[in-house]
C-alpha positions in Angstrom: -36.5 1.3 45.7 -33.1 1.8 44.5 -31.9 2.9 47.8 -33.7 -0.2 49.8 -32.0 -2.4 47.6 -28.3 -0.9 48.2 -29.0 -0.8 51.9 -30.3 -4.5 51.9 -27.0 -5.2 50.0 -24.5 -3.4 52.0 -25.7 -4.7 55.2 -26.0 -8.1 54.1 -22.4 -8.1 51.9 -24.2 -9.8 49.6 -26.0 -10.0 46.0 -30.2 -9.3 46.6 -33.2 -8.2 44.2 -36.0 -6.3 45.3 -39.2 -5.4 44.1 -40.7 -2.2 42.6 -43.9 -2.7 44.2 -45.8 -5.0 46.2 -45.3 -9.2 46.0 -46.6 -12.3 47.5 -45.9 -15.8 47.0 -48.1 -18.5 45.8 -47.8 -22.2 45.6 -48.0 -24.0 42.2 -46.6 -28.0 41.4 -45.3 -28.4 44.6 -43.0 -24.8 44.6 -43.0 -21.9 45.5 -43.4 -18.7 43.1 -43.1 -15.1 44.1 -45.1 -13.3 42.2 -45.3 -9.6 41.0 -48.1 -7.1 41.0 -48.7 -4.8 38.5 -49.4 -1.3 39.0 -53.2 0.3 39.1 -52.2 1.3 35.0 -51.7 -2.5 34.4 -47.8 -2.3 33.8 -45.8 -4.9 35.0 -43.3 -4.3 37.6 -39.5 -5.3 37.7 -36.9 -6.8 39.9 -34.1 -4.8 41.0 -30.6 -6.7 41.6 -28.6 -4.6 43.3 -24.8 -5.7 44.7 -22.9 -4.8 48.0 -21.8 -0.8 47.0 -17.3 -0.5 47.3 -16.0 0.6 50.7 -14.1 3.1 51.7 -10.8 1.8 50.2 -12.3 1.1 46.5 -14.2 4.4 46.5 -10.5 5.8 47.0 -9.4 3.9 44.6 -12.3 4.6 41.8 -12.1 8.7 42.6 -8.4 8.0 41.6 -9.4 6.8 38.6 -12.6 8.8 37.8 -10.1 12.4 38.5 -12.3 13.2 41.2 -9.4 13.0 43.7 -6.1 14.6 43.1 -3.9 11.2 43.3 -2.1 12.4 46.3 -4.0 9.9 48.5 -5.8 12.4 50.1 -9.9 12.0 49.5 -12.7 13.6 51.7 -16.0 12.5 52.4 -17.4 14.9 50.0 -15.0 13.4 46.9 -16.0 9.6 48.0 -19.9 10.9 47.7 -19.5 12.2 44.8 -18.0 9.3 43.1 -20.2 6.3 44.9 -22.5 8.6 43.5 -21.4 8.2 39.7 -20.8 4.4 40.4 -24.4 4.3 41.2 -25.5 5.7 38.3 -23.3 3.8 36.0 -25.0 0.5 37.8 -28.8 1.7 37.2 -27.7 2.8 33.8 -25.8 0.1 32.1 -26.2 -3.0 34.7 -25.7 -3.6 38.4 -22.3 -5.6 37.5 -20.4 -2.8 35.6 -18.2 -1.8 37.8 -17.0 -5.5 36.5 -16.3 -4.7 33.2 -13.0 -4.4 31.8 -14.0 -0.6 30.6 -15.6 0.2 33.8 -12.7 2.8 34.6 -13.5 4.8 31.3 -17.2 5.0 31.8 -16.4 6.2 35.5 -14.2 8.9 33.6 -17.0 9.9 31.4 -19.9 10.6 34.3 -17.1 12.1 36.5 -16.2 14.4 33.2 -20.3 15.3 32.7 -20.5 16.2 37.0 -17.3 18.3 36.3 -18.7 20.1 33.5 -22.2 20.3 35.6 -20.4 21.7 38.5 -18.5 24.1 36.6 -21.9 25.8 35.1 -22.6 28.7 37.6 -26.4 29.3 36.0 -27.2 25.9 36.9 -25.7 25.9 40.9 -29.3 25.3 42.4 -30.1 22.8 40.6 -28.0 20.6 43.0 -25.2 18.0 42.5 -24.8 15.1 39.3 -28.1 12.7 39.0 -29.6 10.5 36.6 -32.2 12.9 35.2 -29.1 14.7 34.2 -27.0 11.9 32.9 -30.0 10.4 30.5 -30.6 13.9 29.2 -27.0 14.5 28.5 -26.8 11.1 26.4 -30.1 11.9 24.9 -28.7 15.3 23.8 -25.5 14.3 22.5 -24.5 13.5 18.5 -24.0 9.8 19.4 -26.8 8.6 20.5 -28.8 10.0 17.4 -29.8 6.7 16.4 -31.3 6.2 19.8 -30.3 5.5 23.1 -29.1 2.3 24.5 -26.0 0.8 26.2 -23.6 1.2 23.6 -24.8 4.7 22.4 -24.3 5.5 26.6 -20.9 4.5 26.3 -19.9 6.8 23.2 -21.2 9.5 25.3 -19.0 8.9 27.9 -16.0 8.5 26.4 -16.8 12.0 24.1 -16.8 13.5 27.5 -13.9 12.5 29.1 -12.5 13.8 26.1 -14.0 16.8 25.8 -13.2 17.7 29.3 -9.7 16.8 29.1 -9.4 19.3 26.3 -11.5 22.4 27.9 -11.2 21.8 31.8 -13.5 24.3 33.5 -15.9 24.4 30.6 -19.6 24.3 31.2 -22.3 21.5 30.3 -23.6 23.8 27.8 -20.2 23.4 25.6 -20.6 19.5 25.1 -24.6 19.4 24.8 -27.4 21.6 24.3 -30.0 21.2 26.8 -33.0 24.0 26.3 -35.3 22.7 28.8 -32.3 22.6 31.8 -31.4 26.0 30.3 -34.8 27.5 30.5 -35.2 26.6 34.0 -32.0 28.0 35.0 -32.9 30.9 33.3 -36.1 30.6 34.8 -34.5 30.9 38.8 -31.9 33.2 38.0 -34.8 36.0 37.1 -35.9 35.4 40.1 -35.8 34.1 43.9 -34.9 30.7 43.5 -36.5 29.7 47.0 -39.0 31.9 46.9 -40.3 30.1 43.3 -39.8 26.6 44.8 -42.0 27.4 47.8 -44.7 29.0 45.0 -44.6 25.8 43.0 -44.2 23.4 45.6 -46.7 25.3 48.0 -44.5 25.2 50.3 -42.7 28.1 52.9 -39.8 29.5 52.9 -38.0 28.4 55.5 -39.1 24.8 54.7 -37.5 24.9 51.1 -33.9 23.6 51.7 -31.2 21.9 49.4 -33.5 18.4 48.4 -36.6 20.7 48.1 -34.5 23.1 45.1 -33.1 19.8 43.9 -36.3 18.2 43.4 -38.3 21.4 42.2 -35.4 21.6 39.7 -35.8 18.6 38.0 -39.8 18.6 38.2 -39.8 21.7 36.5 -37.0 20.3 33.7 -40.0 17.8 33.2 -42.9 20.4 32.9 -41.0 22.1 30.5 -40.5 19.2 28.5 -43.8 18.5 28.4 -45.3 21.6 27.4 -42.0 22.8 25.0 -43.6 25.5 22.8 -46.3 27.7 22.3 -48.4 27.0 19.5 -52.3 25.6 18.6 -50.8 22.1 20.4 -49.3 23.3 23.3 -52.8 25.0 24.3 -54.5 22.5 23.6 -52.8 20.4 25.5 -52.7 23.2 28.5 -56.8 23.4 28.0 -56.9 19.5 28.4 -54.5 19.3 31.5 -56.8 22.3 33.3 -60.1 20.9 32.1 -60.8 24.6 30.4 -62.7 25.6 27.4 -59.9 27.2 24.3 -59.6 30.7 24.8 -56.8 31.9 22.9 -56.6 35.3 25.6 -55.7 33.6 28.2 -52.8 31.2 26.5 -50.1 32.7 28.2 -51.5 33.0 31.8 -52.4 29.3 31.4 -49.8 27.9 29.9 -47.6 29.3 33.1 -50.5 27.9 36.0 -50.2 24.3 33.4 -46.2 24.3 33.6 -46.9 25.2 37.9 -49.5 22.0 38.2 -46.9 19.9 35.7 -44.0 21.1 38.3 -46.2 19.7 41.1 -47.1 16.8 39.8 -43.9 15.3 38.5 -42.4 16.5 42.0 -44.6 14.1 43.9 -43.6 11.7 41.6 -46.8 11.5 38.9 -45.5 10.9 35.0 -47.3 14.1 34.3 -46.0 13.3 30.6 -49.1 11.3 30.1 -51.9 14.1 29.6 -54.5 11.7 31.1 -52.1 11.6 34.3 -51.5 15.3 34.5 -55.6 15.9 33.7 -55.9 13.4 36.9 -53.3 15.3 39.1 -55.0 18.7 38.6 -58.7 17.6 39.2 -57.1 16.0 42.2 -55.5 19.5 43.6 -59.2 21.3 42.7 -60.6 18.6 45.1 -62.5 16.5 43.1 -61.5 13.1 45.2 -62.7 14.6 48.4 -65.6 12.9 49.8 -66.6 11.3 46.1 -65.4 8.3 46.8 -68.0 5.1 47.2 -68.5 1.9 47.6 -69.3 -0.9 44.8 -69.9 -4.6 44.9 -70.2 -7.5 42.8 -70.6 -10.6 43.6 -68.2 -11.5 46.4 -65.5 -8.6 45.4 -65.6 -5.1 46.7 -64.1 -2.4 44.4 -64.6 1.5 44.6 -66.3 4.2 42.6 -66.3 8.0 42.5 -70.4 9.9 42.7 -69.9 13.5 42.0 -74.0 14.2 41.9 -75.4 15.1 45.2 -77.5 12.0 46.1 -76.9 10.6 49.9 -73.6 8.3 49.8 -74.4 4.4 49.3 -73.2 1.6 48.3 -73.8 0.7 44.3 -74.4 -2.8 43.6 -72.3 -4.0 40.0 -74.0 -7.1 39.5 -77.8 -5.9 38.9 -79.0 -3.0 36.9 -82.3 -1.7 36.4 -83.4 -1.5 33.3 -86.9 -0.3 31.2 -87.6 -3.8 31.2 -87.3 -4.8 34.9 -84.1 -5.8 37.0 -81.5 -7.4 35.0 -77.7 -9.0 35.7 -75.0 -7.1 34.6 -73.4 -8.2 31.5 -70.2 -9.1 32.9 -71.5 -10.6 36.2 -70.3 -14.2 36.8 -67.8 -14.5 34.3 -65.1 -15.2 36.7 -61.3 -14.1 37.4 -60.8 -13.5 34.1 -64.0 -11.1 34.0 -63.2 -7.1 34.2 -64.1 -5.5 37.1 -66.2 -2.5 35.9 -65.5 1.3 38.2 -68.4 3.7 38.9 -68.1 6.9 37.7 -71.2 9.2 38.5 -71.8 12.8 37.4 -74.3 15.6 37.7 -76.2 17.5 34.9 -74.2 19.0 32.5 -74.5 21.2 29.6 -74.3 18.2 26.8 -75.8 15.2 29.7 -77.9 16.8 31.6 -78.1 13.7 33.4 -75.4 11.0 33.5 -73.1 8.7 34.8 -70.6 5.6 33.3 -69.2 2.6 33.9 -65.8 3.6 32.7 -64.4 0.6 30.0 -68.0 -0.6 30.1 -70.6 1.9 29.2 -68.8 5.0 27.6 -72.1 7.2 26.2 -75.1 8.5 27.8 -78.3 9.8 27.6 -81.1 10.8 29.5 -83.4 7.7 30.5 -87.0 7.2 29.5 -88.4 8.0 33.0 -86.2 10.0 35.2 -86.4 13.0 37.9 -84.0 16.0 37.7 -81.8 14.4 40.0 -81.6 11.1 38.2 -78.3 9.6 36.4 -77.7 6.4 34.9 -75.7 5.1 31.4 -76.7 4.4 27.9 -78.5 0.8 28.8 -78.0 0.2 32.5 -77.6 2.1 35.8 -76.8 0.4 39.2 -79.1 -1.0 41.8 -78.1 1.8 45.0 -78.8 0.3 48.5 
């Protein structure tokens, strides 16, 4: 969205917001809202004010400034990317007016000081040029922001690395910071074919793994590896969780390394794989388990969707009337209007502990085998779905 915003803003020369996901505008005592919607997890989404980006002029004058550019009043494309893409960063970071603020030069010094020390590491070179991911682990990492970080611990940072680079020019990140998880994966790369291991993770070729393909695999793995840091009773729990596998203690270390591979993939497309729940999700999804389970559901006057993993023929499952021992019932939370929740299908086969099953996820969580069923039945603790 970031980059839709800047565009919008350049083209117009003017101030704009945008949203981080879809909007729509409603009517309400005679004006006009625009309202936000929130994401299938229920979060709430944001605006994003963005201002017209500096020209060719003030990005000479800012790599000046930053030390990217000599001071000789000579600077190339490449030296007016680099630092529009610091002043970017600095925007998202600490506010989309910074470049406004009386210290704005000094914070430019600082991120140009972090992509000079980044540039200047030669096990990191494929990992691609300066980026946020970077920038937030670098203030995470450093001694001032041990109290936490915010925009005045951001700012510390900065300043300790202009510092630090004025006094050992040419020195690596890895002198101002320690960064195990960046380190690992450079290690990781240099043991091996660095395009060859993108194209493994990413499933992709080759000769279709360029510069924004290393970049991106890069980072994703950074991620992985933060998510799974150690080995230990956790860790494979965790890795059993993510790869819906029973323990076995034999196999930690072969899983461990397919979990970090499904972690890299998933945080590459853009999943936060940090939530277990979402990684879990993200590997049934490459095993296939969304193809051709999905189904219909209806209550009332809404439509929703379901998932039916037994074998019955497809159909369309009815929300708002169960059958029950007693006869056809209405669904507990039929009719109780917008404010109602909207229950999602969920049905299974046998399994070892329910050998027949299904659930009503939020709704009916536990379940048992009903009173009067065939093999092939499924249904929840105390109601199961009219099918038509």
């Amino acid at each position: 969205m970031g980059a839709s915003t800047w565009h919008v803003a350049n083209a117009t020369g003017r101030a704009v917001r945008l949203a981080y996901g879809p909007q729509g505008t409603r009517r309400s005592n005679g004006r006009y809202l625009r309202p936000l919607f929130a994401d299938a997890r229920g979060r709430r989404r944001a605006w994003a004010p963005a201002r017209p980006e500096p020209e060719a002029d003030e990005l000479d004058r800012l790599a000046e400034a930053a030390g990217i550019s000599p001071g000789d009043g000579e600077v190339s494309d490449e030296m007016r990317t680099a630092t529009l893409r610091l002043v970017r960063a600095l925007r998202i970071t600490l506010g989309h007016d910074i470049d406004g603020d009386p210290g704005f030069g000094s914070l430019l010094r600082g991120a140009a000081a972090v992509d000079q020390m980044w540039r200047s590491d030669p096990d990191v070179e494929e990992a691609g040029p300066f980026t946020l991911d970077l920038l937030h682990r670098v203030v995470a990492a450093h001694a001032e922001a041990a109290a936490g970080v915010d925009g005045q611990s951001t700012r510390r940072v900065l300043a300790a690395a202009a510092e630090h680079w004025a006094r050992y020019p040419g020195e690596g990140l890895v002198g101002f910071v320690d960064l195990p998880a960046v380190e690992a994966v450079a290690q990781w790369l240099a043991e091996g074919d660095a395009e060859d291991e993108a194209a493994a993770v990413l499933r992709l070729r080759t000769d279709e793994v360029g510069e924004a393909e290393m970049f991106r695999m890069f980072w994703a793995r950074v991620k992985a590896g933060e998510t799974l840091p150690a080995t230990g009773r956790a860790d494979r729990e965790l890795t059993d969780r993510i790869l819906h596998l029973d323990p076995d203690a034999g196999a930690a270390h072969a899983r461990r390394a397919e979990a970090l591979d499904v972690l890299t993939r998933a945080f590459a497309v853009g999943r936060d794989a940090s939530d277990p729940d979402v990684a879990a999700a993200y590997a049934l999804k490459e095993a296939g388990a969304y193809d051709g389970t999905a189904l219909d559901t209806v209550l009332g006057a809404s439509s929703g969707t379901g998932r039916d993993y037994t074998d019955e023929p497809p159909g369309d499952v009815d929300l708002a009337r169960f059958r029950t021992s007693a006869g056809p019932a209405d669904a507990p939370w039929a009719g109780g209007g917008q404010t109602a929740p909207f229950p999602t299908w969920s049905a299974s086969g046998p399994t070892r502990t329910t050998p027949n099953s299904s659930r009503c996820p939020g709704t009916a969580t536990r379940t048992r085998r009903p009173p009067t069923s065939s093999p092939n039945s499924w249904q929840p603790t105390w109601c199961w779905p009219v099918r038509s």
